[in-house]
Z-matrix of the N, CA and C atoms (Angstrom, degrees):
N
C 1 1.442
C 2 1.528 1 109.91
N 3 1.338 2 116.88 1 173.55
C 4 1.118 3 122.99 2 -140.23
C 5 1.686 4 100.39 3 -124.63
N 6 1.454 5 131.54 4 101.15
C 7 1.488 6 102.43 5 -177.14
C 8 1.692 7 117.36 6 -90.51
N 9 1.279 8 104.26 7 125.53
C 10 1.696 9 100.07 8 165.90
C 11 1.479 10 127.89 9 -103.38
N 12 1.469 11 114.26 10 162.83
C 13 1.379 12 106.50 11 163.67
C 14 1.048 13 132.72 12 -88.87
N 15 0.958 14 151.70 13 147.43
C 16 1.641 15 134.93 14 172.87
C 17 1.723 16 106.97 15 -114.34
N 18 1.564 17 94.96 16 154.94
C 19 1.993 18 100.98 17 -179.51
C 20 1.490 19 89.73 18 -130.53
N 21 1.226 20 104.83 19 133.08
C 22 1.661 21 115.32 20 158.17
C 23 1.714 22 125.42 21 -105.36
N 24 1.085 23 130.90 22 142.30
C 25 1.458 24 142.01 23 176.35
C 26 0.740 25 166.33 24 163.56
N 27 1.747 26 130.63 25 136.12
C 28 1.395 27 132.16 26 -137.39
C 29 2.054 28 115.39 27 -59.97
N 30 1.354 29 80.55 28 -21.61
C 31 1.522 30 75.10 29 154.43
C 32 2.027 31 126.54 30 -139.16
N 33 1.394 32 106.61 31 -177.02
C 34 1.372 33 93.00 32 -174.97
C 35 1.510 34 122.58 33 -71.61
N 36 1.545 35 110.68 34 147.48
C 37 1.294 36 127.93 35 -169.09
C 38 1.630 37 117.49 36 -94.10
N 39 0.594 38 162.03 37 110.17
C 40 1.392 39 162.60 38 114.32
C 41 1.554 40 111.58 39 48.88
N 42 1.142 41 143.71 40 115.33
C 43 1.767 42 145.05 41 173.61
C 44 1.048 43 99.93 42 -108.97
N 45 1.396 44 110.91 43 150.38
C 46 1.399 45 123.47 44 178.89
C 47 1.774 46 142.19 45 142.83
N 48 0.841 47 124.90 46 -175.23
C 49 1.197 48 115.57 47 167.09
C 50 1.871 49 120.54 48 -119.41
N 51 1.097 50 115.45 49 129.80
C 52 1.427 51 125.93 50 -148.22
C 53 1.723 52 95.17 51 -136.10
N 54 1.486 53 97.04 52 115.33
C 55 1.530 54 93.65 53 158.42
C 56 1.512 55 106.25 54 120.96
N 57 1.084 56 136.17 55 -50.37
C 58 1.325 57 120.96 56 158.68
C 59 0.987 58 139.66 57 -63.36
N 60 1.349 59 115.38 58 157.84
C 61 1.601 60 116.20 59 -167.04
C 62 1.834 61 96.37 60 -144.39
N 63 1.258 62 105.63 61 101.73
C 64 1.483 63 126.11 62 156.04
C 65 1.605 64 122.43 63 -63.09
N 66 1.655 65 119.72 64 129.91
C 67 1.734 66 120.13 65 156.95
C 68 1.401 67 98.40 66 -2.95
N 69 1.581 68 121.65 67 -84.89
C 70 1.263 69 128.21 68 -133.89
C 71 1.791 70 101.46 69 -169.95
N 72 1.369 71 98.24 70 146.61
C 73 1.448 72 111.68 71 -164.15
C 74 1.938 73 96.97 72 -66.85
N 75 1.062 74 123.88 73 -11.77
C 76 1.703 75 128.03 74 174.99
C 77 1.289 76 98.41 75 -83.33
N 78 1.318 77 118.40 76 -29.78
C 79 2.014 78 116.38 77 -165.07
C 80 1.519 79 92.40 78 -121.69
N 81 0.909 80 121.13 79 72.90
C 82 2.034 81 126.47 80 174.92
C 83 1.603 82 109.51 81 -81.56
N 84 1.841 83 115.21 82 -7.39
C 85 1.471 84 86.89 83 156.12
C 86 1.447 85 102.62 84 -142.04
N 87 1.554 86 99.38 85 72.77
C 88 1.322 87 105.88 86 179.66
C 89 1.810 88 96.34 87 -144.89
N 90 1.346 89 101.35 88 138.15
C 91 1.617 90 98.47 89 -140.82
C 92 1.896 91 99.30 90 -127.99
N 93 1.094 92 154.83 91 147.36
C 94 1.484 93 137.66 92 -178.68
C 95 2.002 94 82.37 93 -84.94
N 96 1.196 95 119.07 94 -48.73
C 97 1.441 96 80.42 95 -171.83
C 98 1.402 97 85.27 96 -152.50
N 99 1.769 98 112.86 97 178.93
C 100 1.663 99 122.01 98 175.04
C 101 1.104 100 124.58 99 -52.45
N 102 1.781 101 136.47 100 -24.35
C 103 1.330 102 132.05 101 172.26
C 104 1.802 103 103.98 102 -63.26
N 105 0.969 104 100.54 103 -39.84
C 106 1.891 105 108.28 104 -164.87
C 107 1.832 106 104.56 105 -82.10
N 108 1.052 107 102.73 106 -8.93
C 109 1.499 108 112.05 107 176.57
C 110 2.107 109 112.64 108 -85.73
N 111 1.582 110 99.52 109 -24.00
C 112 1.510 111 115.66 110 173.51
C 113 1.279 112 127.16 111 -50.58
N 114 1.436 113 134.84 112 110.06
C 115 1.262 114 119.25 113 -174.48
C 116 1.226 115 108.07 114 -140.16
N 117 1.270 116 121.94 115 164.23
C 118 1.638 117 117.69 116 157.05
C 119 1.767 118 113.84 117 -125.38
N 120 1.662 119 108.38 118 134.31
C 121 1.322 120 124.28 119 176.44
C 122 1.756 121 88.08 120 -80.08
N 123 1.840 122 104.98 121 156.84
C 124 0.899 123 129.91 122 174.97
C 125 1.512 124 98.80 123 -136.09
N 126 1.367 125 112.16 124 110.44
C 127 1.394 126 98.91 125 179.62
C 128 1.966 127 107.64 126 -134.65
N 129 1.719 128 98.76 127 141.15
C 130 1.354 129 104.23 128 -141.94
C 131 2.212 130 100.96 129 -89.61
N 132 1.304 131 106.82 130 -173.83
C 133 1.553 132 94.18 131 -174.56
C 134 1.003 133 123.28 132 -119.07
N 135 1.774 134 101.55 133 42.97
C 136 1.881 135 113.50 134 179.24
C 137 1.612 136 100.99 135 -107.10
N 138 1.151 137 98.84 136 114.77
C 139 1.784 138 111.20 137 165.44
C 140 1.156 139 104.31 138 -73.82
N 141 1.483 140 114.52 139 137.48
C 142 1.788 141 113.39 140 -159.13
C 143 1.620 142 102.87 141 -119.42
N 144 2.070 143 101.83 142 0.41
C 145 1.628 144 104.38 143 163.78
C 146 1.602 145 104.60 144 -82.42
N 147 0.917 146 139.20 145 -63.44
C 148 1.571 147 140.55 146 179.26
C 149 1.632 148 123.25 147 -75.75
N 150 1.681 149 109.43 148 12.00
C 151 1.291 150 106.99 149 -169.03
C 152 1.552 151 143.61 150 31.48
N 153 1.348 152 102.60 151 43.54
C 154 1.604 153 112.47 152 -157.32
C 155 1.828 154 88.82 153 -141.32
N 156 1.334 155 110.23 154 139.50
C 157 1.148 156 120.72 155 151.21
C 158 1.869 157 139.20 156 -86.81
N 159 1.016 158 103.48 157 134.49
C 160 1.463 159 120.63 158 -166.16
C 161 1.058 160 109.91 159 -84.47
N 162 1.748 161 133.03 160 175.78
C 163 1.421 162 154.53 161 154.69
C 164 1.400 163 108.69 162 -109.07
N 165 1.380 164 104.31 163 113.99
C 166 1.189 165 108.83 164 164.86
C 167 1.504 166 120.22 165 -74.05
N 168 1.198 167 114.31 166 -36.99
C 169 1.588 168 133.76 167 -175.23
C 170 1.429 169 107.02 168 -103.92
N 171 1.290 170 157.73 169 91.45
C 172 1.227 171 143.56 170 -159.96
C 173 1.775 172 102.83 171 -60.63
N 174 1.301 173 117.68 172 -28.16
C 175 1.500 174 128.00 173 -163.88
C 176 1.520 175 96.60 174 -80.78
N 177 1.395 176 139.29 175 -21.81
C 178 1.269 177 137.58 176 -158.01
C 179 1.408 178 102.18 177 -95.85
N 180 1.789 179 115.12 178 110.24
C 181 1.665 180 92.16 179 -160.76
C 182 1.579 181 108.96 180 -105.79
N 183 1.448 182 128.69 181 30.02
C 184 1.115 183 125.33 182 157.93
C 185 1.123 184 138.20 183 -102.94
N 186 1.534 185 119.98 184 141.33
C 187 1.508 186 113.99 185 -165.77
C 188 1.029 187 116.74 186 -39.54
N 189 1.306 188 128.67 187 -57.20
C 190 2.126 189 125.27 188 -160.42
C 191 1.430 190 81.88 189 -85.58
N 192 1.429 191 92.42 190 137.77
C 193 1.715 192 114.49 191 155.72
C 194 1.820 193 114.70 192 -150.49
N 195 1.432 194 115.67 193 166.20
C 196 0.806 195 107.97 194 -160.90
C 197 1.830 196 98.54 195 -150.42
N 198 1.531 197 99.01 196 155.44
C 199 1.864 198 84.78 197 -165.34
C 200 1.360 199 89.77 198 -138.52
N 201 1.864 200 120.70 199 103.49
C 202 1.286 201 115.28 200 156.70
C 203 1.554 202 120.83 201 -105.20
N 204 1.575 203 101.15 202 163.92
C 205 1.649 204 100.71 203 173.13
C 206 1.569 205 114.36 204 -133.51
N 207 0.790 206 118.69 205 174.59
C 208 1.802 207 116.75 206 173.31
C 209 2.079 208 102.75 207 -179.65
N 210 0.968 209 97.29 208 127.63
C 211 1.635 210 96.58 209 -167.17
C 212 1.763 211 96.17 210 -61.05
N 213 1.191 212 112.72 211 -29.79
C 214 1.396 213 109.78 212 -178.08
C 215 1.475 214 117.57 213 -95.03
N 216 1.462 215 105.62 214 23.40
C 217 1.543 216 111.40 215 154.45
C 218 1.572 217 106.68 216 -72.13
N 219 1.008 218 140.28 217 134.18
C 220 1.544 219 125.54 218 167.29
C 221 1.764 220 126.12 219 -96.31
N 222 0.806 221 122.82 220 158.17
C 223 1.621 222 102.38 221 163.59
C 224 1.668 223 103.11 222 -123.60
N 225 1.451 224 104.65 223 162.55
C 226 1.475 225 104.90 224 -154.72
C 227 1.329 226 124.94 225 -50.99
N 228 0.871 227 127.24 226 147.64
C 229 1.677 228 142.36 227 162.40
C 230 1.341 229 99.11 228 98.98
N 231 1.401 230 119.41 229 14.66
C 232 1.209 231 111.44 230 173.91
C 233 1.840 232 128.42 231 -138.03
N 234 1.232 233 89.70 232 10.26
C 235 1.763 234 115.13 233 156.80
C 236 1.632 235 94.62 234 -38.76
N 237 1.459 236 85.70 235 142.12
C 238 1.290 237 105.78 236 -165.93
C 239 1.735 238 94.27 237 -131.91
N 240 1.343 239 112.99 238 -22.35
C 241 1.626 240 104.26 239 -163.16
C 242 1.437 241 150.33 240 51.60
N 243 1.339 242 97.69 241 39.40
C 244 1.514 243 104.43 242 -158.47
C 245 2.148 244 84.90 243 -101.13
N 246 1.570 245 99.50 244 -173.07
C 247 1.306 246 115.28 245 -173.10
C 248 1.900 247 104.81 246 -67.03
N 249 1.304 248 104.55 247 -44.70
C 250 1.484 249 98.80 248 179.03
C 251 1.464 250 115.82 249 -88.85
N 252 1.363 251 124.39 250 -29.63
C 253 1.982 252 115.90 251 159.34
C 254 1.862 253 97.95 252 -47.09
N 255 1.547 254 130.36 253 -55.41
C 256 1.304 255 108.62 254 -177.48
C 257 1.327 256 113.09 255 -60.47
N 258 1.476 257 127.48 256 -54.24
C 259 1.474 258 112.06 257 -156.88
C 260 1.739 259 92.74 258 -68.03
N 261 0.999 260 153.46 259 -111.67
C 262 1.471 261 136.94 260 157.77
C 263 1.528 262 100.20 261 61.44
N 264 1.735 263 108.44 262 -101.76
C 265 0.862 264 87.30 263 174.16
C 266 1.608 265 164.62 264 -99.32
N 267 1.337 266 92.93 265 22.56
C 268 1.595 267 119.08 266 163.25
C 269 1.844 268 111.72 267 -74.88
N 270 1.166 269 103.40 268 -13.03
C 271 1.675 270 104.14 269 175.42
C 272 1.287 271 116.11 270 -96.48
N 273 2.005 272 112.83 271 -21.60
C 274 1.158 273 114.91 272 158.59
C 275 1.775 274 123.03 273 -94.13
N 276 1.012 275 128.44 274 13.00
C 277 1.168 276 131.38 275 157.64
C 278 1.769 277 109.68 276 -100.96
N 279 0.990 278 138.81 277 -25.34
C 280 1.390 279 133.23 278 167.17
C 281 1.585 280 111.43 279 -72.80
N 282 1.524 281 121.30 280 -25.99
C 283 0.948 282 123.56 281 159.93
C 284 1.677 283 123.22 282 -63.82
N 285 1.133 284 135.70 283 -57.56
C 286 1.264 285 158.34 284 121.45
C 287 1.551 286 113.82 285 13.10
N 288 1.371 287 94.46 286 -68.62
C 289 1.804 288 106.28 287 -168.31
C 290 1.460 289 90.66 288 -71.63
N 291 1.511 290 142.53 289 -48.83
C 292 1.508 291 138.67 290 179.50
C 293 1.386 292 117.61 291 -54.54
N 294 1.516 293 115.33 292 -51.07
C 295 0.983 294 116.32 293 166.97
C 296 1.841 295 133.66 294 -37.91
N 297 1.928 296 86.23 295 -70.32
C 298 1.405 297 96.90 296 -172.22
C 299 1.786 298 98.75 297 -62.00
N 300 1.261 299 138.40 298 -39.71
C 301 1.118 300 135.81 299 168.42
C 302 1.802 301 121.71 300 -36.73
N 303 1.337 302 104.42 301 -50.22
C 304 1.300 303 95.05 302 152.14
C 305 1.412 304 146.40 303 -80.24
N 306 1.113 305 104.69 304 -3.10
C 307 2.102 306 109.92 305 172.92
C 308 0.995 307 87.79 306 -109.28
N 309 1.571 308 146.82 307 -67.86
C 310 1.364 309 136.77 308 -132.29
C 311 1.830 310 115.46 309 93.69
N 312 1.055 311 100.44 310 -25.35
C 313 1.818 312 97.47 311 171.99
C 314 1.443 313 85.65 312 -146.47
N 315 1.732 314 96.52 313 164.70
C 316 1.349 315 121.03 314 -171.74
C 317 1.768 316 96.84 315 -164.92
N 318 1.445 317 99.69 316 140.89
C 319 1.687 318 106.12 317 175.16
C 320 1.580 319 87.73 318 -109.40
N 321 1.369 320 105.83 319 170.12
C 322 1.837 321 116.38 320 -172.20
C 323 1.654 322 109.92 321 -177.34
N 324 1.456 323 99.45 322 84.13
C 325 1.426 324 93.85 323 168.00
C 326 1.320 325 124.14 324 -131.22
N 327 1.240 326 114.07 325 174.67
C 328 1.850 327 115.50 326 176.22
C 329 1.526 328 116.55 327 -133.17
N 330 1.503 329 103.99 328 148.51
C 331 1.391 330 125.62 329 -175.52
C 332 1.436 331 113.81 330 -149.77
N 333 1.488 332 104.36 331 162.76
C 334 1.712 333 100.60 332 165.96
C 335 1.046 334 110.76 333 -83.34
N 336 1.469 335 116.39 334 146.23
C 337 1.170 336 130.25 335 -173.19
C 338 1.454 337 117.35 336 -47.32
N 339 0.970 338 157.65 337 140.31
C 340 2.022 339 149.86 338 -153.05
C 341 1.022 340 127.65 339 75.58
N 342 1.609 341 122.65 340 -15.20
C 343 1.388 342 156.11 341 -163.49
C 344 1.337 343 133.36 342 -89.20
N 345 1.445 344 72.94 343 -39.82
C 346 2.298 345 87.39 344 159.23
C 347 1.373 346 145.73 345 -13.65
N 348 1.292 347 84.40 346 -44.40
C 349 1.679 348 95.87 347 -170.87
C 350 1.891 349 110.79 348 -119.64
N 351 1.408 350 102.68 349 10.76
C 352 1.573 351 100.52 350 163.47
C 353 1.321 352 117.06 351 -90.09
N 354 1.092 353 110.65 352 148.02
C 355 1.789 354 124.93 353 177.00
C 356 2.079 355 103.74 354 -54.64
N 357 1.781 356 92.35 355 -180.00
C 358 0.986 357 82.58 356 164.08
C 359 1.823 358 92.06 357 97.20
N 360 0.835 359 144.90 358 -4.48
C 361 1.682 360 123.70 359 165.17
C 362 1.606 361 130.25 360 -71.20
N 363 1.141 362 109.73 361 123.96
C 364 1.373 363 116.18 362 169.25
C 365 1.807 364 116.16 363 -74.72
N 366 1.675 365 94.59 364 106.69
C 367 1.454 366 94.24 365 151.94
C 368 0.934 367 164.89 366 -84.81
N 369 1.380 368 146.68 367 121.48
C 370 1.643 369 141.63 368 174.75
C 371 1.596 370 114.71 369 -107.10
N 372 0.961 371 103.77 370 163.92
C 373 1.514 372 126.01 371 138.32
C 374 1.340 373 155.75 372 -123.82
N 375 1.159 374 136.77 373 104.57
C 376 1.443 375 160.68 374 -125.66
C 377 1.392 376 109.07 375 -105.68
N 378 0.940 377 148.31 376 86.52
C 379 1.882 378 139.90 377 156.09
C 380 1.347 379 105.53 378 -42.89
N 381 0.875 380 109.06 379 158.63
C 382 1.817 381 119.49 380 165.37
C 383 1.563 382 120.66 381 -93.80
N 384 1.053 383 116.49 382 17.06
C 385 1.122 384 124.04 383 -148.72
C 386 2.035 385 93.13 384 -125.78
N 387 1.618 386 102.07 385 -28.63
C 388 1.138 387 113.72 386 -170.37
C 389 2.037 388 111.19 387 -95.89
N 390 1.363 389 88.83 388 6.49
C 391 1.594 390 99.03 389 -170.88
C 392 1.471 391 92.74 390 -95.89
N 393 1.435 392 118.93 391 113.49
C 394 1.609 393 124.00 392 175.96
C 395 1.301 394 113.64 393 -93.07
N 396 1.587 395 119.20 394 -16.08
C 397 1.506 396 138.84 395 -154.43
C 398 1.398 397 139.51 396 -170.57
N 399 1.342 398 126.67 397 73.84
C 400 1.224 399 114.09 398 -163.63
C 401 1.327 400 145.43 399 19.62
N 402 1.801 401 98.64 400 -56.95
C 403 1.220 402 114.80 401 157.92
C 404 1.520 403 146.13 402 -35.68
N 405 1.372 404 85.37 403 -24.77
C 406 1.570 405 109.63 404 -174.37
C 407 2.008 406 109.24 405 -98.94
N 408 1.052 407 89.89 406 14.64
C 409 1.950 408 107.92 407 171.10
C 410 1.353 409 104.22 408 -109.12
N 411 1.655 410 132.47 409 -4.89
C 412 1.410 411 136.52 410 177.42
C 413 1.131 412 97.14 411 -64.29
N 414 1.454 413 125.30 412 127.14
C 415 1.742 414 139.97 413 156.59
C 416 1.384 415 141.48 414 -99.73
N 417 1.013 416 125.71 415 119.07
C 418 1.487 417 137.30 416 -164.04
C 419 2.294 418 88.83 417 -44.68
N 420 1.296 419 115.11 418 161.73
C 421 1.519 420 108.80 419 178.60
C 422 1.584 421 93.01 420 -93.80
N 423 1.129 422 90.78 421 134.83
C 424 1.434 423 113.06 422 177.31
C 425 1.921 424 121.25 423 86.09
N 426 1.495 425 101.11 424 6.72
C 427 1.017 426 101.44 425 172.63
C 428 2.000 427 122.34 426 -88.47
N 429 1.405 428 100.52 427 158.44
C 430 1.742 429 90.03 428 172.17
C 431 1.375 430 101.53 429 -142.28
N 432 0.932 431 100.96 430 155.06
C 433 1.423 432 121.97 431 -153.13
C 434 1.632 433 111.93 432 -123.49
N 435 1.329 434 137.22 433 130.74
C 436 1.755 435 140.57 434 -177.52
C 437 1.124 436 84.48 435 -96.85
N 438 1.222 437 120.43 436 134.60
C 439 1.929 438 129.70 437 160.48
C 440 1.665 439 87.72 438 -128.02
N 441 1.610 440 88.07 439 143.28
C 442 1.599 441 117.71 440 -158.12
C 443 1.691 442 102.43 441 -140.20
N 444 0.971 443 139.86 442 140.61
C 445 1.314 444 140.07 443 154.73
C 446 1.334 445 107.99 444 -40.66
């Protein structure tokens, strides 16, 4: 199975792909080496056959949400620290810090993928103010998290 993160919020989030860096905008998957090839999709929870937005997380109770993955996202106790766990997660905390900067709250949790909708989450709440290090956005699985200015 597959673990993702999920972002929740009162307003809209950003889609996309964030983080790689290609040769040249003619050669987009041609890369000088595997760190620069690293990216993370952000992908948002409007089905564009039924025009209606979804829950990815049933527990996440704001409209915009967003569901990324990257195997070198880690969840805690299992940081590994290599070159792509950092860029990873320095692409998801710059994401994060823009975000929550623009709403003011943000939900943020992770699960294995199928997992969504079982009970059982551990809550916190997080200031932004208390994040010294990317690192410190690593989440227990199945935990969710309030991020607050």
């Amino acid at each position: 199975m597959t673990q993702y993160y999920y972002i929740s919020s009162p307003h809209k989030l950003p889609k996309g792909t964030f983080g790689s860096q290609p040769v040249s905008e003619k050669q987009p998957n041609i890369f000088n080496n595997e760190l620069d090839a690293i990216e993370l999709i952000f992908e948002d929870n409007y089905d564009s056959k039924t025009k209606k937005r979804f829950k990815y997380v049933p527990i996440l109770s704001f409209k915009y949400q967003v569901a990324v993955y990257n195997n070198f996202i880690p969840i805690k106790n299992q940081e590994i620290g290599n070159s792509f766990e950092e860029k990873c997660l320095h692409l998801l905390y710059e994401y994060l810090h823009t975000a929550l900067h623009e709403s003011g709250i943000l939900e943020f949790c992770t699960c294995l993928n199928g997992t969504e909708e079982q009970g059982n989450w551990t809550k916190k709440i997080l200031y932004w103010s208390d994040i010294k290090s990317p690192y410190d956005l690593v989440l227990n699985d199945r935990e969710i998290c309030e991020m607050l200015i």
